[in-house]
C-alpha positions in Angstrom: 6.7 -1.9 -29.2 4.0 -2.8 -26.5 5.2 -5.5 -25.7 8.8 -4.3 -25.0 7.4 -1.2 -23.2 6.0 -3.6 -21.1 8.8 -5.5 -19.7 10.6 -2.5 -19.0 7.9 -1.8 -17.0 7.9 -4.8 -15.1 11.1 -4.2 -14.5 10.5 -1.4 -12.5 7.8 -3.4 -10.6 5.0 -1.2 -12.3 2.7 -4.4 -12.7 -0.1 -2.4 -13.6 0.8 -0.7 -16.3 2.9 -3.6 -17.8 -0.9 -5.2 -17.6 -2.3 -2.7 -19.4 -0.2 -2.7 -22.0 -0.5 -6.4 -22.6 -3.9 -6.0 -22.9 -3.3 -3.9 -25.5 -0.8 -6.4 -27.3 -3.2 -9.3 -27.1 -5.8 -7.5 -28.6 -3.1 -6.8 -31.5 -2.3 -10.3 -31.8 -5.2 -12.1 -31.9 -6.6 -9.7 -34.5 -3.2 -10.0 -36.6 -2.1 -13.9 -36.2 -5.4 -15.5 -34.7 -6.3 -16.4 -31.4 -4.4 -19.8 -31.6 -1.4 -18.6 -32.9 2.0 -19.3 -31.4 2.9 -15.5 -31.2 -0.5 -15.0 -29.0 0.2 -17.8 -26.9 3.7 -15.5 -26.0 1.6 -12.8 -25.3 -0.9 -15.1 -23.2 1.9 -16.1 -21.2 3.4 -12.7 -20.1 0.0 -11.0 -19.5 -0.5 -14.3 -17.3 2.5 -13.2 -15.6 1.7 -9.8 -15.2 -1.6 -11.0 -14.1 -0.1 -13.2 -11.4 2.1 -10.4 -9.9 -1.2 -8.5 -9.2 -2.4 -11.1 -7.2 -5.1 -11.9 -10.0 -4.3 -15.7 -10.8 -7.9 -17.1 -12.0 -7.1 -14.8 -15.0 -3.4 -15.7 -14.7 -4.6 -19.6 -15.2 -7.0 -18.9 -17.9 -4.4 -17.5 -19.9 -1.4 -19.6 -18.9 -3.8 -22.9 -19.7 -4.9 -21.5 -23.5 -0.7 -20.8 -24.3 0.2 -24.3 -22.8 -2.5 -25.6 -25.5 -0.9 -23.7 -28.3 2.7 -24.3 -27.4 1.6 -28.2 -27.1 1.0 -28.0 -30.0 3.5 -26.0 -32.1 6.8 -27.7 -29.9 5.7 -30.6 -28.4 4.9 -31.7 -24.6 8.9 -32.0 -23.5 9.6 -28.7 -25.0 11.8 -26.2 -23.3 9.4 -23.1 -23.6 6.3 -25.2 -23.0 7.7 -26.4 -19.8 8.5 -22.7 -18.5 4.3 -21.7 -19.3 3.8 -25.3 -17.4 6.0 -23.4 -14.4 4.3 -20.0 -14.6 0.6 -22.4 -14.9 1.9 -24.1 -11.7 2.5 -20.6 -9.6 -0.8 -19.6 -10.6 -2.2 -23.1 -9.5 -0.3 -22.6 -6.1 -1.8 -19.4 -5.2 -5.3 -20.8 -6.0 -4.6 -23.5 -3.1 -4.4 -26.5 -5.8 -1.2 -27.7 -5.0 -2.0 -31.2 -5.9 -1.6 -29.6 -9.7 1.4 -27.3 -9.5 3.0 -30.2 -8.2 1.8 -32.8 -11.2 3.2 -29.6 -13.6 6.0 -29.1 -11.7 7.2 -33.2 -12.0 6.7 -32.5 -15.8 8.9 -29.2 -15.8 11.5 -31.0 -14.0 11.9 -34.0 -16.3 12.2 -31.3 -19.5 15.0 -28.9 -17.2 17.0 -32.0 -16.2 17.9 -32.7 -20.0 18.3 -29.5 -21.2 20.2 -28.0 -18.4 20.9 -31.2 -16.3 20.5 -31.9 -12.3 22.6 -29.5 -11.1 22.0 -26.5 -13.0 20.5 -23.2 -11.3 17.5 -23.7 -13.0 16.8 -26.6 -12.0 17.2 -25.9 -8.6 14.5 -23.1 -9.2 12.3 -25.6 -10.3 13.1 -28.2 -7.6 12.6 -25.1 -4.7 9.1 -25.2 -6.0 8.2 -28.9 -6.4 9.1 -29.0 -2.3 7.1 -26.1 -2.2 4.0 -27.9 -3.2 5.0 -31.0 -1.2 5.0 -29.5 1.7 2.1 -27.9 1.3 0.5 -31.6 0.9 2.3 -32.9 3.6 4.8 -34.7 2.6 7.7 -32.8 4.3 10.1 -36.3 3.7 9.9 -35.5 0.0 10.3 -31.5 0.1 13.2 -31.7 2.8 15.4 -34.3 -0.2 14.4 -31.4 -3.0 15.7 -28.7 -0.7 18.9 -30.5 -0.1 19.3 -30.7 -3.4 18.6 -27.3 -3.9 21.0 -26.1 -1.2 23.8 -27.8 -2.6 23.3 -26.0 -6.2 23.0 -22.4 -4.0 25.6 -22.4 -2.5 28.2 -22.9 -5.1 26.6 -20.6 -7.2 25.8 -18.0 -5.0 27.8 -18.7 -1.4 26.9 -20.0 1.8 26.3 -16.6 3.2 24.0 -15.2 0.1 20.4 -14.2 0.7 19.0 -16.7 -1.4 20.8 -19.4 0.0 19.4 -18.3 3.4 16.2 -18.6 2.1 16.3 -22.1 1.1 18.2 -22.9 4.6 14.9 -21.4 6.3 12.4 -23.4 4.0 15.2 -26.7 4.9 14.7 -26.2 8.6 11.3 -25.7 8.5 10.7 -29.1 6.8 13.0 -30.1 9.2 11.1 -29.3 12.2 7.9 -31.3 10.6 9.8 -34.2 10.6 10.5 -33.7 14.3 14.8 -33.0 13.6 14.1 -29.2 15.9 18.3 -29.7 16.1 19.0 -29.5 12.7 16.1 -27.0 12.5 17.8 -24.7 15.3 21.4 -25.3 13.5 20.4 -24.4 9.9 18.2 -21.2 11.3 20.8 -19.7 13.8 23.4 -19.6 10.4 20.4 -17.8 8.5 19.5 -15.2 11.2 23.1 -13.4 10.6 22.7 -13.6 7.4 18.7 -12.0 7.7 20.2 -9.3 10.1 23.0 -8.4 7.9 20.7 -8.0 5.1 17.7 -6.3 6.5 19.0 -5.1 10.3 17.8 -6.8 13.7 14.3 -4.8 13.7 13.2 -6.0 10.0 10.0 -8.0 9.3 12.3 -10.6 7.4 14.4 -10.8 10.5 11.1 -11.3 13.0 10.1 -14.5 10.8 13.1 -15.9 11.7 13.2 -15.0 15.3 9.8 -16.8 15.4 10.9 -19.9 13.2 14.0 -20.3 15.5 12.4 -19.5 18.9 10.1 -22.3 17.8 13.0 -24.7 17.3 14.6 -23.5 20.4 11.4 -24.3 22.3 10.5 -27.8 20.9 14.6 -28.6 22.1 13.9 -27.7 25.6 15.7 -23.9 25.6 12.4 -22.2 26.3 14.5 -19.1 27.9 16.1 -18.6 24.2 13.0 -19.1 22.8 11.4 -16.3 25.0 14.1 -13.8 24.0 13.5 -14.0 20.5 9.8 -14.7 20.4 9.8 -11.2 22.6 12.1 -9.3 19.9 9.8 -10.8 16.9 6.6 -9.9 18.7 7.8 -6.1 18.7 8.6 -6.1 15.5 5.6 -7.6 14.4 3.2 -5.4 16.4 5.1 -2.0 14.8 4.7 -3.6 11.3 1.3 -5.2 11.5 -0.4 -4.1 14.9 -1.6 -6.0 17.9 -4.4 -7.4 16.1 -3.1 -9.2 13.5 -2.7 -12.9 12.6 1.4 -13.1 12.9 1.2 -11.1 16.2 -1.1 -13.1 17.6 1.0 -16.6 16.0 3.9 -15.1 17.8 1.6 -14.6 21.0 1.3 -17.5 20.6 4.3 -19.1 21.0 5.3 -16.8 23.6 3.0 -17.6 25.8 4.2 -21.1 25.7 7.6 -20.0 26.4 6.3 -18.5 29.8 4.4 -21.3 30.4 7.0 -23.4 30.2 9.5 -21.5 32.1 6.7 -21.5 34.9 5.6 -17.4 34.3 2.0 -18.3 33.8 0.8 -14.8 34.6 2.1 -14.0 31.4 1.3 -17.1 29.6 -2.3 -16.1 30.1 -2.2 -12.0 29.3 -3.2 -11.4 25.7 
């Protein structure tokens, strides 16, 4: 009962209260079936969860790290469920900045989803969206700009080529793009994603002032500094009514405004703060 009370409150986003509740259930458990006990281990993983949605992922790994050992150990190592708590381990890994990790985890979750629900399957291309993810977050932009292709191509068949989500995984595309120095096919996958961002959320939205930035950057490093001015000068007023004139993305987008200036030979402006 705890447990199902639970989900329906994560469901409603109440991540607090699903905790709580979990808590509870764990307690339950580990006095009922033992604290290695496969039913446990469920409940490890979904308070780990709940955990992780609170922003509280040291606890999130500690508990996603004692299922994985059960669930080794009851199914297996190429086990369907123990590859999702290898997933849910490697999101908490992420957010601790140990993406060296999520990514080894993340290779083994892939190996598991490509047999079970082979290469093209949706979630698959879940899985594959966070493998490049972590690559790029080592570096390797080469590697995570061949996942998202992949990724794109499974997207847009099952959702559309206008869908939100797929516009999301265009934006992450031409950002890896643009490390690996290709601003045109940056620019050309980002102006397809702005109408879709603007549609979604409307041309003042935070979600449509990333992408202003993202693309004005692209536009910039192609030479179009006067696009990239207009857009960098929409995002910035978006992102001073949302975060203030103090804050870290203002000051990014500053940033590459002032560039834009520069380059379009308003200096005056380049320097103001």
């Amino acid at each position: 009962m705890l447990a199902s009370l639970s989900t329906a409150c994560g469901a409603l986003g109440d991540h607090l209260r699903r905790k709580e509740l979990l808590e509870r259930a764990l307690i339950i458990n580990e006095k009922e079936f033992g604290k290695d006990h496969v039913k446990t281990a469920t409940m490890q993983v979904d308070l780990g969860i709940a955990c992780g949605a609170l922003g509280e992922h040291r606890r999130a790994k500690e508990l996603l790290e004692n299922a994985f050992v059960i669930e080794e150990r009851e199914f297996g190592k190429d086990h369907l469920e123990t590859a999702r708590t290898l997933g849910h381990l490697s999101n908490a890994c992420s957010a601790l900045g140990d993406h060296r990790r999520a990514k080894e985890l993340l290779e083994k979750v892939l190996i598991v989803e490509e047999r079970e629900f082979g290469k093209d399957h949706l979630e698959t291309a879940r899985t594959l969206g966070h493998l490049s993810n972590a690559c790029s977050a080592l570096g390797d932009h080469r590697r995570a700009k061949e996942l998202l292709e992949k990724v794109l191509i499974v997207e847009e068949r099952e959702f559309g080529k206008d869908h939100l989500q797929t516009a999301r995984t265009q934006e992450t595309l031409g950002n890896a793009c643009g490390a690996l120095g290709d601003h045109k096919r940056k620019k050309e996958l980002l102006e397809k994603v702005l109408i879709i961002i603007e549609r979604e959320f409307g041309k003042d939205h935070m979600e449509t002032a990333g992408t202003q930035v993202n693309l004005g950057n692209a536009c910039g490093a192609l030479g179009d500094h006067r696009r990239a001015k207009d857009l960098l000068e929409r995002a910035l007023i978006i992102n001073e009514r949302e975060f203030g004139a103090h804050h870290v993305e203002t000051a990014t987008t500053l940033g590459s405004l002032s560039n834009a200036c520069g380059a379009l030979g308003n200096h005056r402006l380049a320097k103001e703060p």
